[in-house]
N, C-alpha and C positions, 0 to 999 in steps of 0.2 A: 504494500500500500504506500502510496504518497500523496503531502497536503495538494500539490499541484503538479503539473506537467510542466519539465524542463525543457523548452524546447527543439534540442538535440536527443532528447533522449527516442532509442527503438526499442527498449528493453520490456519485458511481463511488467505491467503494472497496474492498478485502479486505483482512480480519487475517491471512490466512492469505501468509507471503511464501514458499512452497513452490515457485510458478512464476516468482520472482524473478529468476532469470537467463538464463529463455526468454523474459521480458518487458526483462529488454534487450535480449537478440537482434533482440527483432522493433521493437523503436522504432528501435533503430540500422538493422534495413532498410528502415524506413517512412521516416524521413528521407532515404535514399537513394531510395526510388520517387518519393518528392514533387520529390526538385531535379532530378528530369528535364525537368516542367513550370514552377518553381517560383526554376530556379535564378539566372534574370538580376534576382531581386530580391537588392537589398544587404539586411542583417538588422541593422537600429537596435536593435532587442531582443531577447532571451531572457528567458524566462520558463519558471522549471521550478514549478511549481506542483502541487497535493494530490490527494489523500492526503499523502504525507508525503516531500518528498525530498529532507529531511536525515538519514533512510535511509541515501542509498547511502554506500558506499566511497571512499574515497579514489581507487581503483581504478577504480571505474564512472563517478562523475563525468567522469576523465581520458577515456575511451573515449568518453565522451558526446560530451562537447566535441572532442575531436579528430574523429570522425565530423561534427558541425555545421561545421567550420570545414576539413575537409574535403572536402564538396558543396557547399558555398554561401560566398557572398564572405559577413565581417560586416564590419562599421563596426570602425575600431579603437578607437572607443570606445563603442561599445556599452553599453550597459544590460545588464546582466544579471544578474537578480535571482533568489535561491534562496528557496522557503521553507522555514520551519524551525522546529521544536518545540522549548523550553527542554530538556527531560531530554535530546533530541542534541546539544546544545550545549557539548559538555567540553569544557575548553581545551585538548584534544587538535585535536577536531574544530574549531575556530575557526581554530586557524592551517592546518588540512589547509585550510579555505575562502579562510581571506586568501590562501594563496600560489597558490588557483585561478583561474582566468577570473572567476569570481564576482566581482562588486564591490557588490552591495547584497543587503541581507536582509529577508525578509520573516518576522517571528516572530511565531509563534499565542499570544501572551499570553494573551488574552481577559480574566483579571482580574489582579491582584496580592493578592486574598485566595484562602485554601486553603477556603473555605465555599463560593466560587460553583464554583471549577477542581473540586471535589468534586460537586456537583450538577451541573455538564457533564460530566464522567465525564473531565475532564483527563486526563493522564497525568505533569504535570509539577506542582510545588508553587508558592508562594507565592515562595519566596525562589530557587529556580532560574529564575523569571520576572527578578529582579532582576538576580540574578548574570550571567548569561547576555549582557545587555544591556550591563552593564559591562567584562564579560569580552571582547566583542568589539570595543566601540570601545578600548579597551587594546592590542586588536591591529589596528588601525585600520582597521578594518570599519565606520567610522562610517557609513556612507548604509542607514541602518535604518527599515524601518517596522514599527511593531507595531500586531498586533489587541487591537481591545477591545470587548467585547459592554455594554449598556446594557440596562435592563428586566428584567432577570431576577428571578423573586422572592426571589432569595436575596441581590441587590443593593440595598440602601436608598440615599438619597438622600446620605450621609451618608458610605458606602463611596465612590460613586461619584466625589464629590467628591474623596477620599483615591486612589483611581485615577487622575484626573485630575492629585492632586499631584506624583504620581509619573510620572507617564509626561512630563509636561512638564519635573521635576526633572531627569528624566537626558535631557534635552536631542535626542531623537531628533528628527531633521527629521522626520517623515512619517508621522500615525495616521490609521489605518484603523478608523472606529467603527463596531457595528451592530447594532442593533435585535434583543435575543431572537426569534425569529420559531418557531412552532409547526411543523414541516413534516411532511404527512403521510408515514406510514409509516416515522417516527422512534420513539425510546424514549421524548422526550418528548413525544410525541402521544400516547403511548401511555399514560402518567402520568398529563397535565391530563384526557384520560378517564375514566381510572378515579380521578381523585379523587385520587390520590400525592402531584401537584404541582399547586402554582395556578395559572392562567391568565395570561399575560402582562398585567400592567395598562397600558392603552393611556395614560391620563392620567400616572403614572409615567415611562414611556418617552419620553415627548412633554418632562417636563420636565428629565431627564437629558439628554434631547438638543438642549433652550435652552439649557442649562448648560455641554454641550461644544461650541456654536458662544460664547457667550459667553467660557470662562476660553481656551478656545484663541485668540479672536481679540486678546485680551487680552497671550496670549503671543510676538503676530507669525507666528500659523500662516495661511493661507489656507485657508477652506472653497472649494476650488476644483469637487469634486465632493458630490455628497449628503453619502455616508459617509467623504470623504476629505479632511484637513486637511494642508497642510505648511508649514513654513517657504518663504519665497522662492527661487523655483529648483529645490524637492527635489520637485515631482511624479512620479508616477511615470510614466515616458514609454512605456511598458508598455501600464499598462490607460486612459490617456491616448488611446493610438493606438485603444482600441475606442469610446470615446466619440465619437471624433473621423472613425469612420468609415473610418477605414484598412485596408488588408490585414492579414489575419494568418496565419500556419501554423498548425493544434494538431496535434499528433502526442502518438498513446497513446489507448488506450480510452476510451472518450466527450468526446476532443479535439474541437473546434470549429474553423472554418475559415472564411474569409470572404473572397472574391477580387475584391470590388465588387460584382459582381450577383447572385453565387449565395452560397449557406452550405453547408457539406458537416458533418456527424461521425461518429466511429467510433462505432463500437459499445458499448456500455457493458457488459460483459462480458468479463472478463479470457482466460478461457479460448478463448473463440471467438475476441478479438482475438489472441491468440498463435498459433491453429493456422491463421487466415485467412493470415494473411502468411510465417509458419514453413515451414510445410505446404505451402499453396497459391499462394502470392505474390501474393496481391492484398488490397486495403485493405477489409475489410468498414464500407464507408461508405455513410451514406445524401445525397442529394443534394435543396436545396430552392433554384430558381428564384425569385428576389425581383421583386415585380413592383413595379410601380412606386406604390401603395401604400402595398405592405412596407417600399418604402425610405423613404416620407416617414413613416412609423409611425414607424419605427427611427430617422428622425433627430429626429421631436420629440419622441421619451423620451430617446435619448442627450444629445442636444445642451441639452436642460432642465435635465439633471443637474448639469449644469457651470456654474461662473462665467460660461465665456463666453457660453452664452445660444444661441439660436436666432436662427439671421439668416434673416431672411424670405425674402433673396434668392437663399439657397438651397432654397426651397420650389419644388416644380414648378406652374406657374400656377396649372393646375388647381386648386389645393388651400386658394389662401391667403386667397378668401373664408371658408372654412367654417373656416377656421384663425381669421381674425381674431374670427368670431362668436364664437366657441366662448373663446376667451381674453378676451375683454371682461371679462364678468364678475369674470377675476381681478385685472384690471387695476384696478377698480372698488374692488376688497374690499384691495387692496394685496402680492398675494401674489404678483404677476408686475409688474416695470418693462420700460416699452422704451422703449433707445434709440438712435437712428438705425437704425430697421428692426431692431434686436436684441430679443428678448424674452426677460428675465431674473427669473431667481424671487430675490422676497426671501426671508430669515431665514426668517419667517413660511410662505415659500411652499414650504421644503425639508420642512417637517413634513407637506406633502401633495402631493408632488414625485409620486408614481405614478397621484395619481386628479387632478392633472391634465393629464399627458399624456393618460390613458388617455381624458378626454374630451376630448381634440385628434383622437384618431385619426380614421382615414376608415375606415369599415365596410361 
């Protein structure tokens, strides 16, 4: 659920929070139909992730987690990161969080001026971005990351930089940056259509984003993935574990899942996911067989991403003549290094990090 629509956003969501507490019901028994098969896995992480789920109550959260840590063994120290929108962020709501399970934050900044959070259709201001930020490490919530979007036309080169002051200023390990991106079937698809709004400038975007591997590496952050920078030690071990190829649970409508060889998700459809499981008791999910392939596809876009590279020797034989073809050329131009069988993208190679996996794939 979310108070409103951000106007870039293409992801599951409803304004409407009317089935709000038939949509706990049914996560809390989705998580119990999963640790049937599910349950001899220990749980390194949690992940409550959007729409919006500094939403819940004091009261739901608790339920949550008791339900998780009631089916399933976790780690006693666990990761376990909420995200969260500045306007939820009162210093009521901060200490309800510190004294939770919760121990890290993930907050939808996107900008620190009220001109761009205005042209996303924010919900929160300029200076509740700040506060929010201060307010929590105050109550020692420090393991934070925040969002920040790049490219927008209503970002100049000039903001961006004063963005960058600020988010490095108050000292958070861990930013998440990301490229404006047009997505159909958005409002603002719908704008640079008709002319409303301007067109993402790709040369702009390109150099906000040499800017934020520059002042960030500058500040002792690691560009460890594309969009992801932190101080030493504060990755997030999270979305870490998808790069990296690991198991995950998703529970909730249009949740993803991943068990080694297969992917499973719900349904994206709030209403039909509540009355599947409510109702009916079973998980309206669809099911995709990963061949083999799929998984070397999926490891050289994931594993690209990352600092640590693509290690050949985990390629399956079959695959790593047409791998090695096929990467030459970047290797030539300087946008991929390897070394000892690893192949890693430079600076230069993250501003084209998707077209060239995409011509690594096998088709």
């Amino acid at each position: 659920f979310c108070k409103q629509a951000c106007h870039y956003c293409n992801f599951h969501f409803s304004t409407s929070l009317k089935q709000r507490g038939l949509m706990m019901q049914a996560i809390e028994k989705e998580i119990e139909i999963r640790s049937h098969t599910w349950n001899q896995e220990e749980i390194q992480t949690i992940y409550l992730g959007g729409g919006t789920p500094s939403l819940l109550t004091e009261q739901e959260l608790e339920s949550l987690f008791e339900t998780i840590h009631h089916k399933f063994k976790v780690h006693p120290k666990a990761e376990v990161t909420l995200e969260a929108n500045p306007d939820d962020l009162s210093p009521e709501k901060i200490k309800q969080l510190a004294a939770s399970p919760v121990n890290r934050l993930s907050i939808g900044i996107q900008s620190f001026f009220d001109e761009d959070l205005i042209f996303m259709n924010r919900a929160h201001s300029a200076k509740e971005a700040t506060d929010c930020i201060e307010a929590a490490q105050a109550e020692g919530l420090k393991d934070i990351s925040i969002d920040l979007i790049y490219g927008s036309p209503t970002t100049s080169d000039e903001m961006w930089e004063q963005n960058l002051d600020l988010a490095l200023g108050l000292g958070v390990p861990h930013l998440s940056c990301y490229c404006l991106t047009v997505e159909p079937d958005t409002a603002l698809h719908h704008f640079v259509a008709n002319g409303k709004a301007a067109p993402v400038d790709e040369a702009k975007a390109a150099l906000q984003f040499e800017r934020l591997m520059i002042r960030s590496a500058q500040a002792g952050y690691e560009h460890y993935e594309v969009s992801n920078f932190s101080l030493p030690g504060k990755y997030s071990k999270h979305n870490t574990a998808y790069w990296q190829g690991k198991k995950y649970l998703g529970i909730g409508p249009s949740a993803h899942s991943f068990d080694g060889n297969s992917r499973f998700w719900n349904v994206a459809h709030n209403p039909q996911y509540i009355k599947a499981i409510n109702e009916e008791n079973h998980i309206p999910t669809t099911l995709e067989h990963l061949s083999e392939a799929d998984r070397y596809n999926e490891y050289v876009m994931t594993s690209l991403r990352t600092q640590w590279g693509c290690d050949i020797s985990k390629i399956p034989t079959s695959f790593i003549s047409s791998f090695k073809a096929n990467i030459s050329s970047y290797l030539s131009s300087g946008h991929v290094i390897e070394k000892n069988g690893t192949y890693i993208l430079t600076p230069k190679g993250f501003l084209m990090a998707d077209r060239i996996a995409s011509e690594l794939f096998f088709v």
